[in-house]
C-alpha positions in Angstrom: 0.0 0.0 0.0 1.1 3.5 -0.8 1.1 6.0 1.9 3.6 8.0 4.0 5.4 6.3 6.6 8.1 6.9 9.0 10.0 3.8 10.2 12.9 2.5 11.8 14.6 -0.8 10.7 17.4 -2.7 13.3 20.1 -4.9 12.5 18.6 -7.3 15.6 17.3 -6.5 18.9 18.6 -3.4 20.4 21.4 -3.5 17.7 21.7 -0.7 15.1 18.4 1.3 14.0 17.8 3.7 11.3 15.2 5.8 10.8 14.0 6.6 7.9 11.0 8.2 5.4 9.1 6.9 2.3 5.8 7.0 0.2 6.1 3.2 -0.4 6.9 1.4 3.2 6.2 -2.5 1.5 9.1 -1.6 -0.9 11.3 0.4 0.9 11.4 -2.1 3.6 11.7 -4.5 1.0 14.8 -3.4 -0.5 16.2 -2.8 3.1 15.6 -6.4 3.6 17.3 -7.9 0.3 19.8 -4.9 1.0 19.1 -3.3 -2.3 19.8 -0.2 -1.0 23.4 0.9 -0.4 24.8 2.9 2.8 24.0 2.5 6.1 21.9 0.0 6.7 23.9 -2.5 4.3 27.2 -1.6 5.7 25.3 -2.4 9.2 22.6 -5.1 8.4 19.4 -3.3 9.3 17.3 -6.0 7.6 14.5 -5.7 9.9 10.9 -3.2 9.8 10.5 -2.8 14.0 8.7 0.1 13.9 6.3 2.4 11.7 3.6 4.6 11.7 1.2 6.1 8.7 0.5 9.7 7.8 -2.1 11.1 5.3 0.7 13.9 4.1 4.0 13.5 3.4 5.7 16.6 4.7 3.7 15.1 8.8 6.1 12.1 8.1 9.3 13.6 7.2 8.4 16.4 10.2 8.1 13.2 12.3 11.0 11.5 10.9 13.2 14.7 11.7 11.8 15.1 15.5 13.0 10.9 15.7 16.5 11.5 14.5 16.5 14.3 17.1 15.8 12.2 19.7 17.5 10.1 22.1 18.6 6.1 21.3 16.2 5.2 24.4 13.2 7.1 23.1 13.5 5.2 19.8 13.6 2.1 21.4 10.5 2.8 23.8 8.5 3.8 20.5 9.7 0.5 19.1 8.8 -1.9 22.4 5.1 0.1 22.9 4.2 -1.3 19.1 6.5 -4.1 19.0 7.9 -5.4 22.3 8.9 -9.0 20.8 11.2 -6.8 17.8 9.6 -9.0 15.1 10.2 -8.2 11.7 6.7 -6.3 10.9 7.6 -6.8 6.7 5.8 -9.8 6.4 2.4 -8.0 8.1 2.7 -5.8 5.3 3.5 -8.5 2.4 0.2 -10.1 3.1 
């Protein structure tokens, strides 16, 4: 589904994360996974959607994006355990 999303995507549980933007969150968590995209997360394995969340307009995700980035390594990972406490790989929800 197309829509807005912010999300973050971890190497493994409480390992790297990256935060990131996109209109596409199926393929751009896609190509994270099959590390299609170069950078970061290849050169540090962030294979894995942990966290997301929707917006209706694009410029409310990347405003959201930037106020993640800003914050602390602990906040991200208390957004990531209130939605996803187990740090499964939430891809395969959105394959389906």
């Amino acid at each position: 589904m197309k829509a807005p999303a912010v999300y973050i995507i971890a190497s493994r549980r409480n390992g790297t994360l990256y935060t990131g933007v996109t209109s596409h969150l199926a393929r751009r968590a896609f190509e994270h996974r099959e590390g299609l995209t170069q950078g970061f997360t290849a050169r540090y394995g962030c294979k894995h959607l942990v966290w997301y969340e929707r917006y209706d307009a694009m410029a409310d995700a990347i405003a959201r994006e930037k106020q993640i980035k800003g914050g602390s390594r602990a906040r991200k990972i208390a957004l990531i355990e209130a939605m996803n406490p187990d740090w499964i790989d939430l891809y395969t929800s959105l394959a389906q």
